[in-house]
Residue frames relative to the residue before (quaternion, step in Angstrom):
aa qw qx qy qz dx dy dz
X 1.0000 0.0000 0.0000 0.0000 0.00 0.00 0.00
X 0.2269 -0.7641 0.5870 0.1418 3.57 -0.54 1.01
X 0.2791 -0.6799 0.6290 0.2533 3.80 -1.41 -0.41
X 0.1609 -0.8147 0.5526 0.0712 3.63 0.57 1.29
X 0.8085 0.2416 -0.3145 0.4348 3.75 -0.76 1.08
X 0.5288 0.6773 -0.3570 0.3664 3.19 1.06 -0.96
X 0.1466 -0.7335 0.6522 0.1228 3.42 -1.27 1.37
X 0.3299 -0.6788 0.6507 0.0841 3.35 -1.72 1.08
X 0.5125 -0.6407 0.5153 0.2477 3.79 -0.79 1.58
X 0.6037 -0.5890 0.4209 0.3339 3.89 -1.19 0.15
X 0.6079 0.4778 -0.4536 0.4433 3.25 1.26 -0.19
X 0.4407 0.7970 -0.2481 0.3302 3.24 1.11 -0.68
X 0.8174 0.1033 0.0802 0.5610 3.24 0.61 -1.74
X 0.2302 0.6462 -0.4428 0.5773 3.13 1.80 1.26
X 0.8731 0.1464 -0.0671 0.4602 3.12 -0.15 -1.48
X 0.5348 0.5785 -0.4519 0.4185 3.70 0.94 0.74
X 0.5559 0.6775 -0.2375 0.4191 3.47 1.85 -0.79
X 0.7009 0.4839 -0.1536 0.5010 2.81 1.28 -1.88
X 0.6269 0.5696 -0.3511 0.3991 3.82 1.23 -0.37
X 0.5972 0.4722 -0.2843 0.5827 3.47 1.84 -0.05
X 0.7215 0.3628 -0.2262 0.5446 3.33 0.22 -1.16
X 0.8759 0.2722 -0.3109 0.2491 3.74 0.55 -0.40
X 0.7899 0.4348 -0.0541 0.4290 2.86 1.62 -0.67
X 0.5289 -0.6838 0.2297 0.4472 2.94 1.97 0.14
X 0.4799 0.6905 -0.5065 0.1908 3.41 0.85 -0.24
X 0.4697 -0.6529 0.5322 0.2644 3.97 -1.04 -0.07
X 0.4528 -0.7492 0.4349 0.2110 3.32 -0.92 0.67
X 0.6020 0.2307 -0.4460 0.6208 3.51 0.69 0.31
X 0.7515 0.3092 -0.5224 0.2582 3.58 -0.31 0.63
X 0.2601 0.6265 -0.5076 0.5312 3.41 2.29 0.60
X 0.6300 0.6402 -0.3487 0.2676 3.56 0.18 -1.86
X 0.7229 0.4338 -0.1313 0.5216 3.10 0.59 -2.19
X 0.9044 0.1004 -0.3616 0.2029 3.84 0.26 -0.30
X 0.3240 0.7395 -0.3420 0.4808 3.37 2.11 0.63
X 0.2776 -0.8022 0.4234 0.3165 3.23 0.93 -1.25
X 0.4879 0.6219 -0.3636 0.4930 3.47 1.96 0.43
X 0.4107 -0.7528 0.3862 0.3397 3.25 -0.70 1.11
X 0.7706 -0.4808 0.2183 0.3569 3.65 -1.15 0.36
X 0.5781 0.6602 -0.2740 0.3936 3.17 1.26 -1.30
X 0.5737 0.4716 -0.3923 0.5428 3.92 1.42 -1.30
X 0.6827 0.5940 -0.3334 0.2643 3.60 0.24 -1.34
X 0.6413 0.3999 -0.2111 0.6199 3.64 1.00 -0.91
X 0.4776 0.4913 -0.5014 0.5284 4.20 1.06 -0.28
X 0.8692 0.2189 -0.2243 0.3825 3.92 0.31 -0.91
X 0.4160 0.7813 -0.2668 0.3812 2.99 1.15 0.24
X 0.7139 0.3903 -0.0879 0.5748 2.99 1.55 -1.12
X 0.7033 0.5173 -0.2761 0.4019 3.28 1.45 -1.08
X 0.6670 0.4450 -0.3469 0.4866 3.47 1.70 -0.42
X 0.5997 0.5663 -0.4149 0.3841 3.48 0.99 0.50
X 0.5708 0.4440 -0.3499 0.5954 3.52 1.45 -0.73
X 0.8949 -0.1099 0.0917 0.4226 3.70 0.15 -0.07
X 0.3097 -0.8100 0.4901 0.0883 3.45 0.84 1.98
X 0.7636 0.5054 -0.3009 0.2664 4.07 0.42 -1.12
X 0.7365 0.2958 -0.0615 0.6052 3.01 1.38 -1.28
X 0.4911 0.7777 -0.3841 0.0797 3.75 0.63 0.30
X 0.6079 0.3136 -0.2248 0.6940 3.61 1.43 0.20
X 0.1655 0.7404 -0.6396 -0.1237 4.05 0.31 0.71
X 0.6349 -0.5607 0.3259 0.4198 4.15 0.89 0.52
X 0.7105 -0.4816 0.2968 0.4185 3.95 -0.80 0.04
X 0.6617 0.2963 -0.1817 0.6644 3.69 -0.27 1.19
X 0.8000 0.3898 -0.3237 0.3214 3.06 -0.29 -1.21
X 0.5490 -0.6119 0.5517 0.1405 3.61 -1.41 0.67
X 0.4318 -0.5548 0.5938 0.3914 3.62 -1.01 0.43
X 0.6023 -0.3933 0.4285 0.5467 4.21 -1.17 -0.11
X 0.8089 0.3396 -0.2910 0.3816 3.80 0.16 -1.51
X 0.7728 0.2106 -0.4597 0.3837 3.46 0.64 -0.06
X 0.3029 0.5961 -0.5885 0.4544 3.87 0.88 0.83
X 0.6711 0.5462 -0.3085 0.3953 3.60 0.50 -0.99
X 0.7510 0.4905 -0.1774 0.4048 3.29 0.76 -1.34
X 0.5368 0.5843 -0.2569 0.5517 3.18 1.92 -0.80
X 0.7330 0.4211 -0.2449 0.4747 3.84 1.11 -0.73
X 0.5741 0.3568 -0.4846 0.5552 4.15 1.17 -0.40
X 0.6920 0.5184 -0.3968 0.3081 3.69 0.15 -0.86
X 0.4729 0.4816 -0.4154 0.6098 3.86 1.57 -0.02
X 0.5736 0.6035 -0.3740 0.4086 3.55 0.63 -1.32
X 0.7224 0.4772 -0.2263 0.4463 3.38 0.32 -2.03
X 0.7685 0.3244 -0.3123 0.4546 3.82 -0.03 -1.04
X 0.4390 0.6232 -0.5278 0.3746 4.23 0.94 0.07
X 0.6673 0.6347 -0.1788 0.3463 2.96 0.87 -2.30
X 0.6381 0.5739 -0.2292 0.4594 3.31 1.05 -1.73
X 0.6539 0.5208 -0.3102 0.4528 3.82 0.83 -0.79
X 0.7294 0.4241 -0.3177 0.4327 3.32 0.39 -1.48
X 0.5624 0.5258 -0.4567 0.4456 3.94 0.88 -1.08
X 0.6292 0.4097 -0.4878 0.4453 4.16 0.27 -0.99
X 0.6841 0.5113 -0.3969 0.3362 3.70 0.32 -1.30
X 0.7458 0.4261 -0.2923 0.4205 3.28 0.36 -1.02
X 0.6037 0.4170 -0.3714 0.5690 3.99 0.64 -0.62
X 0.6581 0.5081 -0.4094 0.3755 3.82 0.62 0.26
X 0.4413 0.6782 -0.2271 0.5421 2.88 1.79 -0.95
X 0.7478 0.3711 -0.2808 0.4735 3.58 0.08 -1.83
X 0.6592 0.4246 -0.4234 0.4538 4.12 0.31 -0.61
X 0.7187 0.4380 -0.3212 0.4341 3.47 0.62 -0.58
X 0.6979 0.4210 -0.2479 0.5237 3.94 0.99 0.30
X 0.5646 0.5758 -0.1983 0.5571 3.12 1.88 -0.66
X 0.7769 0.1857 0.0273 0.6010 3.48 1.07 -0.97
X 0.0558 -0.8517 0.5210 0.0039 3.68 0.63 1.01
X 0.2324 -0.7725 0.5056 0.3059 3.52 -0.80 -0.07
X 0.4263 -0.7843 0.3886 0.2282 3.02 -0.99 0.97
């Protein structure tokens, strides 16, 4: 029996990963007594092996490195503004009109 929609918190599908990958347990005899179907179990399974710390950052939410990257690239396209604004400035003080 499966729970179609049903969302599972990160500790959750933390300490179900770690009950495979560490403890040996199998995933269809998680499925069968969790009630998640197998297909999710092997989804976290894998995701808590490629990267055990950051593997469930929750709906929305961003891992840190790609939050970061999400904060210089704002950074980068500000910078990029002020530099046009300001080289408009300089031509426009450089080259007054008379």
């Amino acid at each position: 029996m499966t729970n179609n929609g049903r969302k599972y918190n990160k500790e959750f599908k933390t300490d179900t990963a770690k009950l495979v990958v560490e403890k040996g347990r199998s995933v269809p005899s998680l499925s069968k007594d969790l009630g998640v179907s197998e297909k999710t179990l092997y989804a976290w399974v894998a995701a808590f092996r490629k990267d055990s710390n950051n593997a469930f950052p929750g709906s929305g939410k961003l891992k840190p490195i790609d939050e970061e990257m999400r904060r210089m690239k704002r950074r980068l396209a500000d910078l990029e503004e002020e530099n046009a604004i300001l080289k408009k400035a300089a031509a426009i003080f450089i080259n007054p009109r008379k």
